[in-house]
DRENPA-3360 file (N, C-alpha, C; in nm, 2 decimals, always signed):
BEGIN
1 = XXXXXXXX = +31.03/+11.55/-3.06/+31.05/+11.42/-2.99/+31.19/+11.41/-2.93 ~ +31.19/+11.36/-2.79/+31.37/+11.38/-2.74/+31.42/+11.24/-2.75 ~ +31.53/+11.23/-2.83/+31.62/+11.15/-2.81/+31.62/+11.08/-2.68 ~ +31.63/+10.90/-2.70/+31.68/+10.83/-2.59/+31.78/+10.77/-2.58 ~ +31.86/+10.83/-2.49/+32.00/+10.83/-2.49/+32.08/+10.61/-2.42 ~ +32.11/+10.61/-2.46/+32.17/+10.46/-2.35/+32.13/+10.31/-2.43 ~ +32.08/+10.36/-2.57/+32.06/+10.20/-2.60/+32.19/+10.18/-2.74 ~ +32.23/+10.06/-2.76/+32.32/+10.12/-2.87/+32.31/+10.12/-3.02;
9 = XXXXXXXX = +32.20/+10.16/-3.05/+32.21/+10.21/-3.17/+32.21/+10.37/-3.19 ~ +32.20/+10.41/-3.04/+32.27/+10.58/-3.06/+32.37/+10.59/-3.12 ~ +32.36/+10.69/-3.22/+32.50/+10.77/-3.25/+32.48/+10.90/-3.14 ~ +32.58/+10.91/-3.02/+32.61/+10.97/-2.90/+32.69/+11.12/-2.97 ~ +32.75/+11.11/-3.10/+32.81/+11.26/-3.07/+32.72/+11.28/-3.15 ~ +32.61/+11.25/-3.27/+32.53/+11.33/-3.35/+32.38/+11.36/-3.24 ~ +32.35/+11.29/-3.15/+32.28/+11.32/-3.04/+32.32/+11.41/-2.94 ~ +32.40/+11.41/-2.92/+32.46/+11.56/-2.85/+32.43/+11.71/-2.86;
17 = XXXXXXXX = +32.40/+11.72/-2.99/+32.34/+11.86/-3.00/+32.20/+11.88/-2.98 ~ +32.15/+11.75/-2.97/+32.02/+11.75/-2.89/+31.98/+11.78/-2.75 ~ +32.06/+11.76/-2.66/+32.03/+11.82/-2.57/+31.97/+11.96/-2.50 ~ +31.91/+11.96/-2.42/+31.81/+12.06/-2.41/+31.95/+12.19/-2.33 ~ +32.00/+12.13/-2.23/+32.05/+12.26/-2.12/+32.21/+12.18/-2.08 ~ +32.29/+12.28/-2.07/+32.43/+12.24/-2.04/+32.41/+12.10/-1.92 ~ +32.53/+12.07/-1.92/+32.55/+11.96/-1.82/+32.43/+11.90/-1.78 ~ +32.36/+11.79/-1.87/+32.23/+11.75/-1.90/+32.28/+11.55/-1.86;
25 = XXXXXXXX = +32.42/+11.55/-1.85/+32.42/+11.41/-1.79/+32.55/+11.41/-1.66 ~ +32.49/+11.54/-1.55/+32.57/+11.56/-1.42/+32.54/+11.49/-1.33 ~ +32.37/+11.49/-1.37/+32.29/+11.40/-1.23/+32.37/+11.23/-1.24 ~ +32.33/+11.16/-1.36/+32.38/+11.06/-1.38/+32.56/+11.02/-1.35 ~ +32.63/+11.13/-1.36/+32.78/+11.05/-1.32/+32.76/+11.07/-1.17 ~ +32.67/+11.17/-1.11/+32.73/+11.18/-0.98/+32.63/+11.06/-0.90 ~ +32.55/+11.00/-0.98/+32.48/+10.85/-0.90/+32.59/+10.74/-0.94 ~ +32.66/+10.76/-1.09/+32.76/+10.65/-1.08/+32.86/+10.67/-1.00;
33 = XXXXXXXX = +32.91/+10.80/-0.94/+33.00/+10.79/-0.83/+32.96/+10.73/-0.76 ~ +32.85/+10.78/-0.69/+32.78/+10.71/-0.59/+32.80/+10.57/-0.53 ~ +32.74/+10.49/-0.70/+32.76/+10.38/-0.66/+32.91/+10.32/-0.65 ~ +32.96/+10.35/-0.72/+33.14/+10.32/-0.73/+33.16/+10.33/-0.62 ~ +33.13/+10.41/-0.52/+33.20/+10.41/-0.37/+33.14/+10.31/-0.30 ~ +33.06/+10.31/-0.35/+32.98/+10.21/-0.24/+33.01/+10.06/-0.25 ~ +33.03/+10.04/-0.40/+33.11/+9.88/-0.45/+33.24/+9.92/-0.37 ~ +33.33/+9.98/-0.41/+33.45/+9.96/-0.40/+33.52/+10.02/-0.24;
41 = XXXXXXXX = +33.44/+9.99/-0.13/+33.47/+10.02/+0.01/+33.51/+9.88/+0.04 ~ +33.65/+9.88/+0.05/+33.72/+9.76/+0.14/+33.69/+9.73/+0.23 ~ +33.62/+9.79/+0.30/+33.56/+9.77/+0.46/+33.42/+9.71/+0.47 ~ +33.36/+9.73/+0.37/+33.23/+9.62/+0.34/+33.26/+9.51/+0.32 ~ +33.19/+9.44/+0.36/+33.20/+9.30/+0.33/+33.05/+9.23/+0.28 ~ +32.95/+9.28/+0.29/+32.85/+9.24/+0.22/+32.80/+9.31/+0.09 ~ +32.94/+9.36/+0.01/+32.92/+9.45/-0.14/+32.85/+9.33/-0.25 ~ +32.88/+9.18/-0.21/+32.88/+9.07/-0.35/+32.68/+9.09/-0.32;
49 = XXXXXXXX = +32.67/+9.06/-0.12/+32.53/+9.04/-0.13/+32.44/+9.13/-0.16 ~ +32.50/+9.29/-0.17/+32.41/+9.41/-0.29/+32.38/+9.39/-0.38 ~ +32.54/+9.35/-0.42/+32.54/+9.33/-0.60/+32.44/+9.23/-0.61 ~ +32.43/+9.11/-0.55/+32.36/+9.01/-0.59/+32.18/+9.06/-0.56 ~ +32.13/+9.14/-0.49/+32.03/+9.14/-0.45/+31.93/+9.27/-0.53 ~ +32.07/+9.36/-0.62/+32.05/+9.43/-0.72/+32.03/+9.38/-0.81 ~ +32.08/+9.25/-0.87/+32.08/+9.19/-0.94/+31.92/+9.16/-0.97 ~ +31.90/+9.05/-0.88/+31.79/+9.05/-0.86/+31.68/+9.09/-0.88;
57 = XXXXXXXX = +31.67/+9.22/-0.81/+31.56/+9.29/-0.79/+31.52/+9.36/-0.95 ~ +31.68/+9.41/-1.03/+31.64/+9.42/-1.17/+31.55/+9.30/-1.26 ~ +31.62/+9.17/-1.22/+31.55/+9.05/-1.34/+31.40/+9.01/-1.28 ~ +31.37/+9.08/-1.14/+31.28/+9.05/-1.12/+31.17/+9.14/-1.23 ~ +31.19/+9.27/-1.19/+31.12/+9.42/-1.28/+31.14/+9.42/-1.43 ~ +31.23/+9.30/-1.51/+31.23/+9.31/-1.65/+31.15/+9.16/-1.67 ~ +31.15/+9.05/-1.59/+31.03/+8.98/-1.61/+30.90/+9.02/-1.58 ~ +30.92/+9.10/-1.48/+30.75/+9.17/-1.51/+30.68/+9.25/-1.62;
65 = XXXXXXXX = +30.78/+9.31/-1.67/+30.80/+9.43/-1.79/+30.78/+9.33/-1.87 ~ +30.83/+9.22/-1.93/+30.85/+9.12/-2.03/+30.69/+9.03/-2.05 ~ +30.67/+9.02/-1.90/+30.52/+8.92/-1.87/+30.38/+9.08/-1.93 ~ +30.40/+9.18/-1.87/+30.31/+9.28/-1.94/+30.33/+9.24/-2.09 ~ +30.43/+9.29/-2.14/+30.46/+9.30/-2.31/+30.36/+9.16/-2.35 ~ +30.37/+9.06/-2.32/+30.34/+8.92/-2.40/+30.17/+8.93/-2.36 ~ +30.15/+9.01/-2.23/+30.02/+8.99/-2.23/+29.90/+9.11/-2.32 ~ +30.06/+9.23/-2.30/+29.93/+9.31/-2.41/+29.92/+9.29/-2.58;
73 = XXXXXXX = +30.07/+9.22/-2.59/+30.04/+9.12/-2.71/+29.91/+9.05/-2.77 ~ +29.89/+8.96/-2.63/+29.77/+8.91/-2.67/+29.67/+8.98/-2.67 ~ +29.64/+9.08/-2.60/+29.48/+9.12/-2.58/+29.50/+9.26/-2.70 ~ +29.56/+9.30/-2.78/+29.59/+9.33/-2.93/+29.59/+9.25/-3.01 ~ +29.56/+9.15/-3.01/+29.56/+9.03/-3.10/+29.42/+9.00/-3.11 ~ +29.38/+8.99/-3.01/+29.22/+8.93/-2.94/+29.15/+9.03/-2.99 ~ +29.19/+9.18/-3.02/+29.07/+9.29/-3.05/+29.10/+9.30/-3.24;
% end
């Protein structure tokens, strides 16, 4: 079973030896660069209405995730 890395009750250095292949979290900094440049370009001026619409678009997909959970709650309940 593989380790899920990002919630915190990881312990991150005894999970470390779990990893499968070298440099197994490269992809991930080079999307946080990513976005770092992209927040932090002085020349934008619509960075707040990303952030806000990022925002968003997450609370929209964890209420849905949340409205599933309650509903398969019930229909496990019901059987």
């Amino acid at each position: 079973m593989k380790s899920v890395f990002g919630s915190g009750s990881v312990d991150y250095y005894s999970k470390l030896e779990t990893v499968d292949r070298a440099y197994y979290f490269i992809k991930f900094e080079k999307f946080l660069k990513k976005k770092k440049s992209e927040y932090n370009d002085p020349n934008s001026n619509d960075n707040i209405s990303k952030l806000n619409k990022e925002i968003m678009d997450l609370h929209q997909i964890m209420t849905e995730n949340i409205s599933l959970l309650i509903d398969r709650d019930k229909n496990l309940e019901c059987k």
